[in-house]
C-alpha positions as CSV (number, residue, x, y, z in Angstrom):
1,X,98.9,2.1,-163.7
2,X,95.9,1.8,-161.4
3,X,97.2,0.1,-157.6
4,X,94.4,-1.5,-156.4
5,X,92.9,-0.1,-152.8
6,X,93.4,-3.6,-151.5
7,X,96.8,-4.1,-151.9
8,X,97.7,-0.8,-149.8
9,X,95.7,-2.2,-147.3
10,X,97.1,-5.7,-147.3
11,X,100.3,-4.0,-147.1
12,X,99.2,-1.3,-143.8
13,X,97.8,-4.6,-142.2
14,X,100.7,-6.9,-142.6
15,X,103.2,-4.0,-141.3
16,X,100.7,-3.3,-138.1
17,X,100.8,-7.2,-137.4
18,X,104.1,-7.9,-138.0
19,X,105.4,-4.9,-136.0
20,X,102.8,-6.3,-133.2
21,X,105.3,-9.8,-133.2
22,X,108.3,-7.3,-132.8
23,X,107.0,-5.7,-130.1
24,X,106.1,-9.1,-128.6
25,X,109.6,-10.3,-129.0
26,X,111.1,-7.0,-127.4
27,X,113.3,-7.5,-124.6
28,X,113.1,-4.3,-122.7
29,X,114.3,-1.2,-122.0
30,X,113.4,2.1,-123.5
31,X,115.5,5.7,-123.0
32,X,113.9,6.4,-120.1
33,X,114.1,3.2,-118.2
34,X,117.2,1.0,-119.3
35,X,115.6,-1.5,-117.1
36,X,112.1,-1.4,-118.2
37,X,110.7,-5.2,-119.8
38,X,109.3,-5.3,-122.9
39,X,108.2,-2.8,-125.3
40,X,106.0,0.1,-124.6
41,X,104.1,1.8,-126.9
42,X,104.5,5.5,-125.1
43,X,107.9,5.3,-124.1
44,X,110.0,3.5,-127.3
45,X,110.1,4.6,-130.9
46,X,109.1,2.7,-134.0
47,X,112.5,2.1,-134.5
48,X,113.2,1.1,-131.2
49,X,112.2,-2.4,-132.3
50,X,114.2,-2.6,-134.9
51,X,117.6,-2.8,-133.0
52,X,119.3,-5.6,-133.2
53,X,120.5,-5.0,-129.1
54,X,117.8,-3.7,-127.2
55,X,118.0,-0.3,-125.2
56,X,118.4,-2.1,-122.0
57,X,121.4,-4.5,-123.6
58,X,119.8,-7.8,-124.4
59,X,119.6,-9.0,-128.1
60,X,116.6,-8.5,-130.1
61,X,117.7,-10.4,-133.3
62,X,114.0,-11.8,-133.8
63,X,112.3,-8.8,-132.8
64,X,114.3,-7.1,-135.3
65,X,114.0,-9.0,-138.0
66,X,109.7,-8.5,-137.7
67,X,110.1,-5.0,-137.4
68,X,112.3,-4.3,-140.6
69,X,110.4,-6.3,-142.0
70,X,107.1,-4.1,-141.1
71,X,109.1,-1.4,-141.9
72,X,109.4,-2.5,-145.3
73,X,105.9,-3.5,-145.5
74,X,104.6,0.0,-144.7
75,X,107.2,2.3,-146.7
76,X,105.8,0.0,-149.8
77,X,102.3,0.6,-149.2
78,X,103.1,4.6,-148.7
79,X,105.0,4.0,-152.3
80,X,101.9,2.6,-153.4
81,X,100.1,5.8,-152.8
């Protein structure tokens, strides 16, 4: 069965924008910085964001959510390869 190019790009683009909400929606704190607001891209891990209690404590229920769902997204377009 042919997978159309499109469709594992659909997929790669929904994952990068929905892991962009999750990011967004972060609370803080990374392992070097318990303290530290938001997410940041050098200092957390993919799956930092998908937590459902952030590294510095607080709850990242939404933030979660978007990132397994991204998470999803791209291990189906890899599939799709």
């Amino acid at each position: 069965m042919k997978i159309p190019r499109g469709l594992i790009g659909a997929c790669g683009a929904a994952s990068a924008i929905l892991f962009a909400f999750a990011a967004c929606a972060y609370p803080g704190g990374n392992h070097f910085d318990h303290s530290a607001r938001g997410h940041d891209f050098w200092r957390n891990a993919l799956c930092d964001g998908a937590r459902a209690r952030a590294i510095g404590g607080a709850s990242n229920e939404v933030g979660a959510s978007f990132a397994r769902i991204a998470m999803s997204m791209m291990a189906f377009a890899i599939g799709l390869i």
